[in-house]
C-alpha positions as CSV (number, residue, x, y, z in Angstrom):
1,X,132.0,204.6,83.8
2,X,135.0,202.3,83.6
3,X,135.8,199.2,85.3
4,X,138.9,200.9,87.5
5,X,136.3,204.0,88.5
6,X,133.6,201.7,89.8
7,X,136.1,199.6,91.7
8,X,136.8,202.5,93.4
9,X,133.6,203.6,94.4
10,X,132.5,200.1,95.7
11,X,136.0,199.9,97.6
12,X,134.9,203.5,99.3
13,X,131.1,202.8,100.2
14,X,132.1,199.6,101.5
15,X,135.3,200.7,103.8
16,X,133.3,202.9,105.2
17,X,130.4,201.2,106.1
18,X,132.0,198.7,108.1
19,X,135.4,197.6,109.1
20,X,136.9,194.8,106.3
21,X,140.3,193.1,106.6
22,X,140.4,192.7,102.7
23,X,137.8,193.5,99.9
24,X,138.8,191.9,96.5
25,X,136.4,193.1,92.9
26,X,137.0,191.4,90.5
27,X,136.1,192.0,86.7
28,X,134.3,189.1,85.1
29,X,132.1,190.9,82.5
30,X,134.5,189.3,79.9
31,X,132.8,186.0,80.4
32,X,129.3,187.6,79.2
33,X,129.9,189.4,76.5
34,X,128.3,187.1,73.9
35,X,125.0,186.5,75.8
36,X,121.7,187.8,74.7
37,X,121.3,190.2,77.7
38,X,124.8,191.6,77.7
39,X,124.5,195.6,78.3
40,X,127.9,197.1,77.0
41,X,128.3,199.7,80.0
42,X,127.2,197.7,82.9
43,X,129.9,195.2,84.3
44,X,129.5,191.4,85.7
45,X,131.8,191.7,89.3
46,X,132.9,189.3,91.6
47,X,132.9,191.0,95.4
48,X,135.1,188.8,97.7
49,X,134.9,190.6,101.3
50,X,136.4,189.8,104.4
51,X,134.7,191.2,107.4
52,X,133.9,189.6,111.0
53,X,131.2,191.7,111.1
54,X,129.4,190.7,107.8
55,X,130.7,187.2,109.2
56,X,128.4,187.7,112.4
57,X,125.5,188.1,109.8
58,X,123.4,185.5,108.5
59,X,123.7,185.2,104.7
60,X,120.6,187.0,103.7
61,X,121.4,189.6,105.6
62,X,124.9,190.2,105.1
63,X,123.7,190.6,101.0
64,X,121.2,193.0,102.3
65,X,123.3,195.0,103.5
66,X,125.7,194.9,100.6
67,X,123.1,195.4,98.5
68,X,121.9,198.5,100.2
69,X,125.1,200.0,100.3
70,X,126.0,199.5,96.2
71,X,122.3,200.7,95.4
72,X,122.9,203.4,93.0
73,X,125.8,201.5,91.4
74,X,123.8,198.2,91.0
75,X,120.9,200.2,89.1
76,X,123.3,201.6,86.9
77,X,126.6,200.3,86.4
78,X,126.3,196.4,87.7
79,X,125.0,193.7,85.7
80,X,125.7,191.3,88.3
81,X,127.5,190.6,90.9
82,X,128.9,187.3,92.8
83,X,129.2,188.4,96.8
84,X,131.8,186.2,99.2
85,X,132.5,186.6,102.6
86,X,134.6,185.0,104.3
């Protein structure tokens, strides 16, 4: 899977689990590449979302549910990921 593919995806699951005003993905896998652990198909992301109802949330559970969501993709496809809200 490519970068642009997976994007995608996460936009999707995410839009329609709850209302956002904005999601933002970026690609950071570029700042990785030359560590140890570095797995050439899975990506590094940074997920900037803005939702009042993740807002609501407390922190732990707002990543929860995140987390849940992206399951599949973050057993396969994500190294790691940086989560905002805001």
């Amino acid at each position: 899977m490519d970068i642009n593919s997976l994007n995608l995806i996460i936009e999707k699951k995410i839009s329609q689990s709850f209302f956002c005003k904005n999601i933002t993905i970026e690609d950071k896998t570029y700042l990785h590449k030359k560590h140890k652990g570095h797995e050439k198909n899975k990506f590094h992301i940074k997920l900037i979302i803005q939702s009042d109802e993740l807002l609501k949330m407390n922190r732990i559970d707002s990543t929860k549910k995140i987390y849940k969501i992206l399951d599949h993709e973050l057993k396969y496809y994500i190294h790691s990921i940086e989560l905002l809200v805001n």
